[in-house]
N, C-alpha and C positions, 0 to 999 in steps of 0.2 A: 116700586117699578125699577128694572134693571136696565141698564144703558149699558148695551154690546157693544162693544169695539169689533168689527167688520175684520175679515182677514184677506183679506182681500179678493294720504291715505296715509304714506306708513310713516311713522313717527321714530326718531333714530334711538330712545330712551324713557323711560318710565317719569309720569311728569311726580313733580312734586309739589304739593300747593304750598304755599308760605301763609303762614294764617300765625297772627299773636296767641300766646297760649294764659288763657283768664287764670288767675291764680286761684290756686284753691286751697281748702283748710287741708292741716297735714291730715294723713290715712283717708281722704276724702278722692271718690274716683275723679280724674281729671275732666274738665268743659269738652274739651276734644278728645279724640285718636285718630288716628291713622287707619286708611280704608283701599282697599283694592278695586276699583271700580274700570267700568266704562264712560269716559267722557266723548259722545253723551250716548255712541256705540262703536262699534267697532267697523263698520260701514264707513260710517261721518268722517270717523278718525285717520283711517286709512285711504279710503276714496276706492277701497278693494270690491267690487261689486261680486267678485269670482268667489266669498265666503260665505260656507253655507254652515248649516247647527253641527250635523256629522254625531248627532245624536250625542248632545252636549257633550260633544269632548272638548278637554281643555287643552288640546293641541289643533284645536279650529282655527282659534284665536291666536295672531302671533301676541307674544309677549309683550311686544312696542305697544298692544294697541290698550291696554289697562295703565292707568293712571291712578295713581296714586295721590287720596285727597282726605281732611280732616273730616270726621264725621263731628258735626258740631249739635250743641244745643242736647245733649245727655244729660239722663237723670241721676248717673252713677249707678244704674243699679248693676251693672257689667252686662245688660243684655239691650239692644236696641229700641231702645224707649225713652223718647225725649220730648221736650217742646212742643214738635208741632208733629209727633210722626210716635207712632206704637206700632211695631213688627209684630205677627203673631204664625208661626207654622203650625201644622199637627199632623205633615208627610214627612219631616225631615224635622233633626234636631235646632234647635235654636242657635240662632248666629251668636259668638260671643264677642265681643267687645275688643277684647284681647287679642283674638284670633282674627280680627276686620281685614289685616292687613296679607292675609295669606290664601286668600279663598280664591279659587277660579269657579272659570263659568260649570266645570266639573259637579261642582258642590252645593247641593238643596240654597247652604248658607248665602250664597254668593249673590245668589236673587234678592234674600234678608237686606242683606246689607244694601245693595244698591236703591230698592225701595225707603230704605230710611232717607239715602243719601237725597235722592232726589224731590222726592217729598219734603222732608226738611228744606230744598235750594230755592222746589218751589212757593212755598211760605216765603223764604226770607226775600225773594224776587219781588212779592207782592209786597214784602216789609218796604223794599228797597223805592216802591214807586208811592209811597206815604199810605198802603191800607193798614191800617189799626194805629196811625198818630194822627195827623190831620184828616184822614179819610177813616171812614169805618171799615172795621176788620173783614176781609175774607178770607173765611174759616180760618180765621186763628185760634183754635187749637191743636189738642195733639189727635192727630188725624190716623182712627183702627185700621191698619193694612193686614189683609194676610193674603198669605204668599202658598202657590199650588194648593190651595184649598178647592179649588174649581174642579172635577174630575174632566175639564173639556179645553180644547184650544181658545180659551174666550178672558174675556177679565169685565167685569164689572163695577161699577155702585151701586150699592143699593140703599135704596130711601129709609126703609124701614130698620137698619141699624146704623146709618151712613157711614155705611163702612168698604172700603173696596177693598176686591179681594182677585190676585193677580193667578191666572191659569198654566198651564203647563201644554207640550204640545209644540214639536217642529222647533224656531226660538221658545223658550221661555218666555214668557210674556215680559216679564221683570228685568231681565237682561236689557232691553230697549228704556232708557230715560225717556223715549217719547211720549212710549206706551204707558210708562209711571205717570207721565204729567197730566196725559190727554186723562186717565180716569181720574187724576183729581183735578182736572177742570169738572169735571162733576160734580164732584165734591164740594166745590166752589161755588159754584152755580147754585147747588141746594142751599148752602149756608146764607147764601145771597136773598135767594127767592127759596124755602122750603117747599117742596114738592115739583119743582120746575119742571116743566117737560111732558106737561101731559096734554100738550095738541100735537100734529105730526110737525108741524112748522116751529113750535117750542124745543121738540125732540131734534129738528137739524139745525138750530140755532148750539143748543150742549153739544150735539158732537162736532159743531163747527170752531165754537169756545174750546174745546178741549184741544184737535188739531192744534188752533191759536195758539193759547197758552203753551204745547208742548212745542212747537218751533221758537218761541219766543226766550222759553226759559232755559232750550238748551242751547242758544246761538250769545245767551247772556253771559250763562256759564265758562261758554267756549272764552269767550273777551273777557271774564274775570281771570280765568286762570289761564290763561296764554297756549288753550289746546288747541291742534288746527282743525278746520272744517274742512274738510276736500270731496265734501259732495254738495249738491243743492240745498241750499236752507229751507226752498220750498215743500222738499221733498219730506212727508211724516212718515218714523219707523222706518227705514233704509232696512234695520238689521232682523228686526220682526219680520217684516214682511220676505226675507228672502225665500221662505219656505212655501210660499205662495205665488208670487210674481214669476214669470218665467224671462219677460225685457227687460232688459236695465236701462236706467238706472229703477231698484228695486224702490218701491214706494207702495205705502197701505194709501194713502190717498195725497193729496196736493194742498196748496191754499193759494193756487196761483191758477187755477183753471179759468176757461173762458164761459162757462157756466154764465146763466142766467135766470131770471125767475121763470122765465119761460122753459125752461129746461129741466121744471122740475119732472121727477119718476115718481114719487111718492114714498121713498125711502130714506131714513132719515139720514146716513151717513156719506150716499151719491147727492141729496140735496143739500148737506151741511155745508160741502163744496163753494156752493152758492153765496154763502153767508162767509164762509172764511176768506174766500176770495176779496170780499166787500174791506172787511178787517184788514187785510195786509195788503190792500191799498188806501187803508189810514194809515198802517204803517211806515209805508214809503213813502205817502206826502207830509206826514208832521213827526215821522222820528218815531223810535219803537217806546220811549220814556213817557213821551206824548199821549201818544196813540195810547199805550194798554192804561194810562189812565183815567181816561176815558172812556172806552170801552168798558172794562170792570167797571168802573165806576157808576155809569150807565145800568149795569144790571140790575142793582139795587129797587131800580124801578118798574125791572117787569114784573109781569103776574106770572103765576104756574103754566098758561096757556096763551103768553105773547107771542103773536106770531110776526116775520117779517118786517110789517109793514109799520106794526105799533113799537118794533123793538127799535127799528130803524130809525123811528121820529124819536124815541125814547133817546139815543143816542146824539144825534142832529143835536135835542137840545142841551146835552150836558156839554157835547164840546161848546156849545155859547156860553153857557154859564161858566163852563171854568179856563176858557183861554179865547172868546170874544167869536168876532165876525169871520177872521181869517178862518182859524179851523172846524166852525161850522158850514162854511162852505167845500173846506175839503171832503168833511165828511158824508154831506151831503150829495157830493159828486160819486163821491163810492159808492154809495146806494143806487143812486141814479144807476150808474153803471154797470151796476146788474141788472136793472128793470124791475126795480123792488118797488110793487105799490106806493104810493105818495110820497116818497123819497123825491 
C-alpha cells in the first residue's frame, strides 16, 4: 500500500556543525564527512516566502541558506550508505562521499545526500528520546531510500519493499527535510505496527504521524545545531510546497488547525489534520521530549486498522504508565479537544 504525500530567513554565513570526529583504523573511511545540506529548507531558514524552484537552479537558493553539516553513522564504502539510511538513484549518478560537501540543489546528488542526512537525524532523534535502549526500536535499521525514482510529483512508502522512494517535479521532493521525515514517519509506523494503515481513519492517523514526526525533527535539529527558524514551526514543507500554494505563508499542510472529528472529509491527509493537531497539543502541554515519547511509544499498540478513537485511548494510557496522572490528563484533553470518540 503506498501513502502519497498530498501537494497541496537570511542567515549571514554558511553554518558549520561541530561534531567529535570517532577515530578510526588507519586507510579506513572516516565515521563522518562534511555535507551541503538545507537546515531543514531554505523557506524556514530564511523566512524568504518570495523563493520559488526556477526549475532547480542553484542560483534560487541564496548561498546563506545551505549549511554545512557532518553526514554521520557511514559505512565507509564512499557512497551514502550507513546505519540507519541506504541512498539509491538510477536517474542521476550516485552521490559520493567525497563530493557531499559541494552539491547544490542543481545536482541529481544533492537530493542523495540530504535524504541520507535527514533520515539518519531522524533515527538518531528517536535514538535521542530512548527508542532501541530502554524503549523498543523504531525502525532501527538502515532504512532503502531512493531518490527521483517516481516518474511523478509524489514520494512514497511502500509496504511491500519498505522502502521510500523520493519524486521529482516543481521542488524536488528531497530538497524539503520535511518531506524526507514525514515519509519515513511511515516508515516508522510500519516497523512499529506492520501493515498499518489500512482503515481510512488508520491512513490519517500515518500521515498525521508523519507531519508530526517531520515538524518535530526539524525544529530538534534547528536547537541542535544553532540554525534559525524564521517561519512557523506549524507550518509542514514551506519549501515543497511553494510550487503549489499561491498565500503565504507557503505550507503542504498545518498541525495546528482547528479541525475536529467532526470535520472529517474522508481524505486521509485533510483528516490527518485532525489527529496532528491532537499531538502538538501534547506537545505544548508536556514538552516535545515528553510528548514524542509517548506518542511513538503508544503506537506500538495499534493494529494495522486503529482508528481514532482506539488509538487515542491507546495513547491516554501510555502517558499513565509512563509519567502518571498529570500527563494522562493532558493527554486526554487533547483528544477531548478535537471531539475524538471516548477521549
Amino acid at each position: 500500500m503506498s501513502r502519497r504525500l498530498s501537494r497541496g530567513a537570511l542567515a549571514a554565513a554558511t553554518l558549520t556543525v561541530a561534531l567529535a570526529t570517532l577515530a578510526t583504523p588507519a586507510l579506513a573511511a572516516p565515521a563522518t564527512a562534511q555535507a551541503r545540506i538545507f537546515m531543514v529548507n531554505p523557506v524556514q531558514s530564511s523566512g524568504d516566502q518570495s523563493l520559488t524552484d526556477a526549475k532547480d537552479s542553484a542560483t534560487a537558493v541564496p548561498t546563506a541558506q545551505y549549511a554545512t553539516a557532518a553526514l554521520r553513522n557511514l559505512d565507509g564504502s564512499g557512497g551514502l550508505s550507513g546505519k540507519w539510511a541506504v541512498i539509491r538513484s538510477e536517474t542521476g549518478a550516485a552521490a559520493k562521499v567525497a563530493d557531499a560537501g559541494a552539491y547544490t540543489r542543481h545536482d541529481d546528488q544533492f537530493e542523495q545526500v540530504m535524504a541520507y542526512f535527514w533520515v539518519n537525524e531522524a533515527q538518531e532523534y528517536l535514538q535521542s528520546l530512548g527508542f532501541g535502549s530502554e524503549l523498543p526500536g523504531a525502525n532501527d535499521r538502515a532504512q532503502p531510500v531512493r531518490i527521483n525514482q517516481w516518474g511523478a510529483d509524489n514520494s512514497f512508502f511502500t509496504d511491500k519493499k519498505a522502502e521510500i522512494r523520493f519524486g521529482k517535479g516543481g521542488v524536488d521532493d528531497a530538497e524539503d527535510a520535511e518531506v524526507v521525515v514525514h515519509e519515513y514517519g511511515h516508515a516508522v509506523h510500519n516497523a512499529q505496527v506492520p501493515g498499518f494503515g489500512t482503515s481510512l481513519e488508520a491512513g490519517s492517523i500515518g500521515e498525521a504521524f508523519g507531519d508530526y514526526l517531520a515538524v518535530e525533527v526539524g525544529a530538534a535539529a534547528d536547537a541542535r545545531y544553532g540554525w534559525p527558524m524564521r517561519t512557523d514551526l506549524a507550518c509542514v514543507a514551506d519549501w515543497d510546497s511553494v510550487s503549489y500554494t499561491s498565500s503565504t505563508p507557503h505550507c503542504l499542510r498545518r498541525v495546528d488547525t482547528d479541525k475536529t472529528y467532526a470535520d472529517r472529509v474522508g481524505e486521509v491527509h485533510a483528516d490527518g489534520e485532525i489527529w496532528s493537531r491532537a499531538l502538538y497539543d501534547i506537545r505544548r502541554a508536556l514538552g516535545a521530549r515528553t510528548a514524542d515519547r509517548i506518542i511513538v511509544n503508544a503506537q506500538f499498540d495499534f493494529a494495522p486498522d486503529t482508528g481514532f478513537s482506539a488509538a487515542a485511548k491507546a495513547t491516554v494510557a501510555t502517558a499513565r504508565e509512563m509519567y502518571g496522572a498529570g500527563a494522562e490528563t493532558a493527554v486526554r484533553k487533547a483528544f477531548a479537544d478535537r471531539g475524538i470518540p471516548g477521549s
